[in-house]
C-alpha positions in Angstrom: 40.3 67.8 14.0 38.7 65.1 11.7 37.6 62.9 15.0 35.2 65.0 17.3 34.9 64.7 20.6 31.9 62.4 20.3 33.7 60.1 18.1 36.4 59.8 21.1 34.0 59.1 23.5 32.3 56.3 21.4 35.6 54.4 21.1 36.5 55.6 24.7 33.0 53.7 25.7 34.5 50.8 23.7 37.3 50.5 25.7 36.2 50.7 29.2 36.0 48.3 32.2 32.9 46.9 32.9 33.9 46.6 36.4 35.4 49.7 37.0 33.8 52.1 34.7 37.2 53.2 33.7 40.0 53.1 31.0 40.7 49.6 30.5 44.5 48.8 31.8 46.1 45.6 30.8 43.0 43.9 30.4 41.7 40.5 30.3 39.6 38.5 28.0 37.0 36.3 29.9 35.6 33.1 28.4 32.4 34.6 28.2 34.3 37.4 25.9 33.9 40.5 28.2 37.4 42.3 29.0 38.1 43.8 32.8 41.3 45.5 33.9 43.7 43.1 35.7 43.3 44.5 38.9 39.5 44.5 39.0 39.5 41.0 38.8 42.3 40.3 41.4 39.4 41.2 43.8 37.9 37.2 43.3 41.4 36.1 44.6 41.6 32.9 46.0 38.8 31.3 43.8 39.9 28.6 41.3 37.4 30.7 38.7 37.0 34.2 38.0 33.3 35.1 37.3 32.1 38.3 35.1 30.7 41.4 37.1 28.8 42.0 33.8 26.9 38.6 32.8 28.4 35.9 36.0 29.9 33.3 33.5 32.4 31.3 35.2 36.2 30.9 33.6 39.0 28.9 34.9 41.8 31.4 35.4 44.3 29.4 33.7 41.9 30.2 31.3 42.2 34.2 31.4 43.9 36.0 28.5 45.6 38.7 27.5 43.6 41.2 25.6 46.1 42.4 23.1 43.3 44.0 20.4 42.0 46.3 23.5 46.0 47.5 25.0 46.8 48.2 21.1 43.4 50.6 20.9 43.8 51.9 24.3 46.8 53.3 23.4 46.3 54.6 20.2 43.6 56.2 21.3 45.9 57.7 24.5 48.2 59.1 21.7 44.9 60.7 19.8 43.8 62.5 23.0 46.7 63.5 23.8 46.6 65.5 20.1 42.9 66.5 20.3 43.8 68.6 23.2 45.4 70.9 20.9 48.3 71.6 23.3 51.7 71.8 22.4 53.4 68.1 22.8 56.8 67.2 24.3 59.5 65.3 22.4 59.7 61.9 24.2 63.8 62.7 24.0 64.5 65.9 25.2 61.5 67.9 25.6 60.9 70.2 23.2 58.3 71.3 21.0 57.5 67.7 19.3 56.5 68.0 15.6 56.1 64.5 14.5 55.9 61.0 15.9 57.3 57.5 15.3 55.1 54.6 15.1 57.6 51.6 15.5 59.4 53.7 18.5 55.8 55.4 19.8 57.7 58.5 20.2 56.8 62.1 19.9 60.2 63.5 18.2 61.0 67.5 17.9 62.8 68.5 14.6 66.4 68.2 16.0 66.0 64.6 17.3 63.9 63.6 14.1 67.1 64.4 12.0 68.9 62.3 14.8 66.0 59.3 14.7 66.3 58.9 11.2 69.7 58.8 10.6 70.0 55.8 13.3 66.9 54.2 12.1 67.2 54.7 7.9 67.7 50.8 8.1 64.3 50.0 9.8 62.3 52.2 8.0 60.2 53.4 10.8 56.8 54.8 10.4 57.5 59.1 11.3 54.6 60.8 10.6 53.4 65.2 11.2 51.8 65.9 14.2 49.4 68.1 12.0 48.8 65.4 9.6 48.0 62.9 12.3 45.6 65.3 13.9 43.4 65.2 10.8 43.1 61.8 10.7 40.0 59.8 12.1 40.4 56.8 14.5 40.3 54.0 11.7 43.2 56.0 9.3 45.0 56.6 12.1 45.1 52.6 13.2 46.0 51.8 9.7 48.7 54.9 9.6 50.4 53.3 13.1 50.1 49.4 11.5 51.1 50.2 7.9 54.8 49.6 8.4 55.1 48.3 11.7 55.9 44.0 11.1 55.1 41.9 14.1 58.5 40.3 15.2 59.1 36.5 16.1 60.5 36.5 19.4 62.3 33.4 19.0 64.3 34.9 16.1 65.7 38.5 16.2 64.7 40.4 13.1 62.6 38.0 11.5 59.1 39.1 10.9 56.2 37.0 11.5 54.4 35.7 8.0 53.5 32.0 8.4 50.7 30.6 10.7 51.2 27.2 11.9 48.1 24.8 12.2 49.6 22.4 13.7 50.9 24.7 16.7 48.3 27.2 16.4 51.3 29.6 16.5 52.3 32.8 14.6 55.8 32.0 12.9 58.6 33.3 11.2 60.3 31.3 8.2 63.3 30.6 10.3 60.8 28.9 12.1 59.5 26.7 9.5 63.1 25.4 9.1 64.2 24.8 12.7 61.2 24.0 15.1 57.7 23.1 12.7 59.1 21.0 10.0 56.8 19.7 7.7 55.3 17.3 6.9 54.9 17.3 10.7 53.3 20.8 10.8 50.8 22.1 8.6 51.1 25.9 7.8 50.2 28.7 5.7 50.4 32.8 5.0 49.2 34.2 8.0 47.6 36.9 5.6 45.4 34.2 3.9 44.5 32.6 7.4 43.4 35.7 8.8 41.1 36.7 6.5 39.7 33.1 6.6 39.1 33.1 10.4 37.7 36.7 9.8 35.3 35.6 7.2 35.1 32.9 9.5 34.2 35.1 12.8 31.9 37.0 10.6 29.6 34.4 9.7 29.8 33.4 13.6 28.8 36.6 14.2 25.9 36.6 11.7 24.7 33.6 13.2 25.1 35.2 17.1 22.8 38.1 15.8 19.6 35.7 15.2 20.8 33.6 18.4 20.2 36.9 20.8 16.5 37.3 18.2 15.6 34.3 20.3 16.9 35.6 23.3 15.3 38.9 23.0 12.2 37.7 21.7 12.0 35.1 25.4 13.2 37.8 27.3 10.5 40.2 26.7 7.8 37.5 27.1 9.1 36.9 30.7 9.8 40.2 31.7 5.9 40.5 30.9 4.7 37.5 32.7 6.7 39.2 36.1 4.9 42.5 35.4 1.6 40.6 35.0 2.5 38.4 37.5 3.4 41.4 39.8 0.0 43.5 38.9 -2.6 40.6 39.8 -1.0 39.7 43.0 -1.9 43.3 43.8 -5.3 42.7 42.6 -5.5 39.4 44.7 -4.4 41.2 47.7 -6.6 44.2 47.5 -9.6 41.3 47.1 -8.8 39.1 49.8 -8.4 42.6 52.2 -11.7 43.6 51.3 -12.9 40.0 52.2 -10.7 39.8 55.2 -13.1 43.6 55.8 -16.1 42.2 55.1 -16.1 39.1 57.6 -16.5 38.8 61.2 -13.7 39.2 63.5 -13.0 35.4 63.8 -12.0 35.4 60.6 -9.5 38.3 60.7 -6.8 35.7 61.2 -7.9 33.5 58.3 -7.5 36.2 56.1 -4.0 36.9 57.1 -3.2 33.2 56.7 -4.4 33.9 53.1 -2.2 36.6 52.1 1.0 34.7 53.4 -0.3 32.0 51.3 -0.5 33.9 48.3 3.1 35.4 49.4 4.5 31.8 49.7 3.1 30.7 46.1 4.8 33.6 44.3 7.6 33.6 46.2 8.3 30.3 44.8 7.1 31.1 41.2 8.7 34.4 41.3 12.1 32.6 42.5 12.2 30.6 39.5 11.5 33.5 37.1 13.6 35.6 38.8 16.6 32.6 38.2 15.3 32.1 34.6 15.5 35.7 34.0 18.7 36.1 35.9 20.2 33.5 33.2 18.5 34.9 30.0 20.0 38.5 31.0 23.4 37.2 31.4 23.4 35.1 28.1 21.9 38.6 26.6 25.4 40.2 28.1 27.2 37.9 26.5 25.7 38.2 23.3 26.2 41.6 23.2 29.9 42.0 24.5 30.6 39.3 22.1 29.4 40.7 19.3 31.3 44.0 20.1 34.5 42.2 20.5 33.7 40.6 17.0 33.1 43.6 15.4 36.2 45.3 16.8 38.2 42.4 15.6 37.0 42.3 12.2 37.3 46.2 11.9 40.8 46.5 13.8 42.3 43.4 15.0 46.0 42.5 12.9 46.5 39.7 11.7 48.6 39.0 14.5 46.2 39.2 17.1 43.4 37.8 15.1 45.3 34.4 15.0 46.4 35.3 19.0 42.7 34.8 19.9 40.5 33.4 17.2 40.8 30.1 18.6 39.7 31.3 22.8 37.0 33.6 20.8 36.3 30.6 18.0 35.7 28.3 21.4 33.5 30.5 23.6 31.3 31.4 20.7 30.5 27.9 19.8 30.2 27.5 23.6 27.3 30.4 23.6 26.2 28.9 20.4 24.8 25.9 22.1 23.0 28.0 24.9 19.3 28.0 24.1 16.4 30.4 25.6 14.1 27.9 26.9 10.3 28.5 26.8 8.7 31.5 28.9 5.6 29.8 29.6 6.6 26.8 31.3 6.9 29.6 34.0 3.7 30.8 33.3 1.3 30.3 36.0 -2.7 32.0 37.5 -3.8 32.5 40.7 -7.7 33.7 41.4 -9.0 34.2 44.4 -12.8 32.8 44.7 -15.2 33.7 47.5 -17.6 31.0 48.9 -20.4 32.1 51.4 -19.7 32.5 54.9 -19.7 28.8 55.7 -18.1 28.2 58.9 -15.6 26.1 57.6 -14.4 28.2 54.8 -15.4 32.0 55.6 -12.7 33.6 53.3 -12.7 31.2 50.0 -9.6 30.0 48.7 -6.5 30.6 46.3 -6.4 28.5 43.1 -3.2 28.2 41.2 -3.6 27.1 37.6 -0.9 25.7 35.2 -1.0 24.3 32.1 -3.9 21.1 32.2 -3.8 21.0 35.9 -5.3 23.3 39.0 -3.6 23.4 42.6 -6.4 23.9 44.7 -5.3 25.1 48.5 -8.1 25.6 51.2 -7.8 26.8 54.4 -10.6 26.9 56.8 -11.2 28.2 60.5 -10.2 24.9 62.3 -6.3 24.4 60.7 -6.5 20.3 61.3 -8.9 20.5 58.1 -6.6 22.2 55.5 -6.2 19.9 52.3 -4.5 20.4 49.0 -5.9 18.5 46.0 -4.2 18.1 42.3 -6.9 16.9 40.0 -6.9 17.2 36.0 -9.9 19.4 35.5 -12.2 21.6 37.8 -15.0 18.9 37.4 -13.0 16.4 39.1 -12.5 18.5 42.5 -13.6 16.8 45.8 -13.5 17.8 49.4 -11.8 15.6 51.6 -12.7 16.0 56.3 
């Protein structure tokens, strides 16, 4: 068979939950453009917002839609497995050995109820098309085999196929439409052909411009992700000093040097608690980036012109919304600490922690007696003072 099991499992990767690991099943398009089956995200019930398991964005839930471009694939490529098993396939009527199917009914037909189907249907002219054909066909000509004659049709007007895109209503039309309910010159419309491939060419150069976004991204991420595993390998450092210090003094001073290593805890603690935040965010934007640029793609490569009018303007929205995120600047969370031994003076046995950032050094000192501990914030290191 022309698609490989690989090639399944690429597109089956595509379409899964990233709550739930699994198929997707009637699934729903966040505002931060990452898709989750309906059910995994009836678990945040009774919240006004629904927020991503995969990057945390908030959306309102009257904001929640329908993602029509994932059930279409999902079950295309349900039919597809179902032929790459290799197994002889039921007709959807009666049972038998199935030889072909029909597109516009999604219906496996044997040879008998074929001759029935397009006797009653010679009117329509459905899509029927071999079983064995079809199960040479890769993922993409099967897509456009299923969509080549199958018209979207208005459901305000039986048999009337959608053609026209109203601008006005942001609605997929009919022309029976154009005459009854958008009337110009009150409604603005055009071929929905021509406005699809606009908002593709459209969502294309969005997506272009989404690619060198998550460069900056990437680019911040990285820098921070260093800093914490810098960050992370001189606290070790520190603390393996100030236990050898804590070693080498008397035992009066045992409990100074333990008041020295929560002191170091408590300053990266904080520092660490805004990375961690920062990096939190970055990650999540990253998530974004990335499911929205496969939902892009997919659209562009897949989407009908149907369902590229159904969402451009929720995916048009939430990309400009992204589009205005920026990465910040890793080393405003940049930060030093040293730890710097004195001579056994009574007052100050174990030294103290010095915290530098940017122009300015955070000097903390502890001594034996705890009524003397001081902080002092002073512009340069020649400017430092002692205060009793």
């Amino acid at each position: 068979m022309a698609l490989n099991s690989d090639t399944l499992l690429s597109y089956s990767q595509f379409l899964q939950c990233g709550a739930c690991s699994c198929d997707i099943t009637s699934p729903k398009l966040l505002s931060c453009l990452h898709s989750f089956c309906q059910t995994c995200l009836k678990d945040q019930d009774g919240c006004h917002v629904v927020t991503c398991p995969t990057c945390h964005q908030p959306t309102e839930k009257a904001e929640v839609k329908d993602n029509k471009l994932l059930s279409d694939l999902q079950s295309k490529l349900d039919i597809l497995r179902q032929l790459a098993r290799g197994s002889d396939l039921s007709c959807s009527c009666c049972n038998a050995s199935a030889g072909s199917m029909c597109f516009e009914c999604e219906k496996f037909l044997c040879q008998k109820c074929f001759d029935v189907h397009q006797v009653f249907t010679a009117k329509d002219s459905h899509s029927v098309e071999s079983l064995e054909s079809l199960k040479e066909m890769s993922f993409q000509e099967f897509l456009a085999t299923a969509r080549k004659n199958r018209l979207p049709y208005c459901p305000d007007h039986d048999k009337q196929t959608i053609s026209i895109f109203c601008r006005t209503c942001s609605k997929s039309i009919c022309t029976t439409c154009t005459v009854l309910m958008h009337k110009p010159p009150d409604h603005e419309y055009r071929d929905i052909k021509q406005e699809a491939q606009e908002q593709k060419d459209n969502i294309a150069e969005m997506c272009t411009k989404l690619c060198k976004k998550e460069d900056a991204f990437e680019e911040i991420l990285k820098k921070l992700l260093n800093l914490k595993g810098d960050h992370e390998s001189r606290k070790k450092e520190l603390e393996e000093q100030i236990k050898v210090s804590v070693n080498e003094a008397v035992r009066k001073v045992e409990q100074k040097g333990e008041a020295h290593l929560k002191e170091l805890e408590g300053i990266h603690k904080g520092m660490d608690a805004k990375m961690s935040k920062k990096l939190l965010h970055m990650e999540d934007v990253q998530k974004r980036i990335e499911g929205s640029k496969d939902l892009l793609e997919n659209m562009i490569k897949y989407a009908t012109d149907e369902e590229v009018m159904e969402m451009q303007k929720f995916v048009k929205s939430s990309l400009q919304q992204l589009q205005r995120s920026k990465p910040g600047n890793a080393d405003a969370l940049d930060f030093t600490v040293e730890f710097k031994k004195t001579d056994p003076e009574p007052l100050n046995l174990l030294g103290s922690l010095v915290v530098h950032k940017g122009e300015y050094c955070l000097i903390q000192m502890m001594s034996i007696n705890p009524i003397t501990f001081k902080v002092f914030l002073f512009p340069n290191v020649s400017q430092w003072k002692t205060e009793n």
